[in-house]
N, C-alpha and C positions, 0 to 999 in steps of 0.2 A: 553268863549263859550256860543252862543244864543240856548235854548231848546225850542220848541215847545211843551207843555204840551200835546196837543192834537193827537201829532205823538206818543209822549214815550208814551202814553197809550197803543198803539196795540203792541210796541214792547219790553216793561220790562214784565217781565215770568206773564202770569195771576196764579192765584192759585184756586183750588178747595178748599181751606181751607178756616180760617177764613178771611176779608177784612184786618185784620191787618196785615197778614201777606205778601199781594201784598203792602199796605202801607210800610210797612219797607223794598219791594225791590226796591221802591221810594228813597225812601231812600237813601239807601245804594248804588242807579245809581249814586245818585246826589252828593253823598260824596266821591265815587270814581273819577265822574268828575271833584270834587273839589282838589284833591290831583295833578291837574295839570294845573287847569286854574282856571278861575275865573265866575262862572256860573250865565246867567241871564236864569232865570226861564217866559216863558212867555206860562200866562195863557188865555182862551177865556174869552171872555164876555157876556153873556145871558140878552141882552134885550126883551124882551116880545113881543114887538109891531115893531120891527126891521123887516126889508126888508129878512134878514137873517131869522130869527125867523121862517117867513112867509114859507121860502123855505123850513127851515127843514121838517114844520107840513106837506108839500105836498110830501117831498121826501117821507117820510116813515119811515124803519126802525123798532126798536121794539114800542111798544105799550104798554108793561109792566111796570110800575111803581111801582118802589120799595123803602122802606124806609131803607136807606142804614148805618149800622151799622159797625165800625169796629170791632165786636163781631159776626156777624154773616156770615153766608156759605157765600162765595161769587157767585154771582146769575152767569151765562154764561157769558163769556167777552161780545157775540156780542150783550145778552140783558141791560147789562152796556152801553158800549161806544154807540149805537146807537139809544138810546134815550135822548133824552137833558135832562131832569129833572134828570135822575137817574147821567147823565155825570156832572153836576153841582154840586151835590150830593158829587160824587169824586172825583170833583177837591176839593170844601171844602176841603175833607176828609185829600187830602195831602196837603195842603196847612196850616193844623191844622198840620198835623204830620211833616211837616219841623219844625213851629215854636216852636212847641213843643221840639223839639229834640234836645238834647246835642251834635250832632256830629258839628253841625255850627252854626253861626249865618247868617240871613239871614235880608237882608234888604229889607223893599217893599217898591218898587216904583208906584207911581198911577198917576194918570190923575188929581190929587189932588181934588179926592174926598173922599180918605182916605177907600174906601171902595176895597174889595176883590173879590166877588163874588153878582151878584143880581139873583133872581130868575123871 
């Protein structure tokens, strides 16, 4: 099963709690997924100077920039997901808490540049 990172964001339960605690229902998607197939995780990529990049800064969105902790309150989903910096932010975030996590092992695959995330 192929995931779009960027979709399961709007639709795994956001929380008014801590950020770790939307993290671990990350999680806990992705490990249920896994108890019947075999899950490729696909993440976006934030180039700066990208054609894309370009579009976001004129579509809009939030404007709010927050420095995103899995300790603290989790800000509004629509001021998360709809800013790039803070959406970068969170993909880190789970991308940390897969590897981290005992429930799987997970493999990255890259463009063989060995890297995860740029800002």
């Amino acid at each position: 099963m192929i995931y779009y990172v960027s979709a399961l964001l709007w639709v795994i339960p956001w929380t008014t709690d801590k950020l770790s605690v939307y993290v671990n229902n990350f999680k806990m998607f992705v490990c249920q997924a896994l108890q019947t197939a075999n899950v490729t995780l696909v993440f976006d990529r934030y180039f700066p100077s990208s054609i894309k990049a370009f579009t976001r800064m004129h579509i809009g969105g939030s404007t709010r920039v927050h420095k995103l902790t899995q300790e603290m309150l989790a800000p509004a989903k629509q001021v998360v997901l709809t800013n790039t910096k803070n959406k970068v932010q969170l993909n880190a975030m789970l991308a940390e808490g897969l590897l981290d996590s005992d429930y799987y092992k997970l493999k990255r695959r890259t463009s063989g540049d060995n890297q995860w995330f740029e800002d």
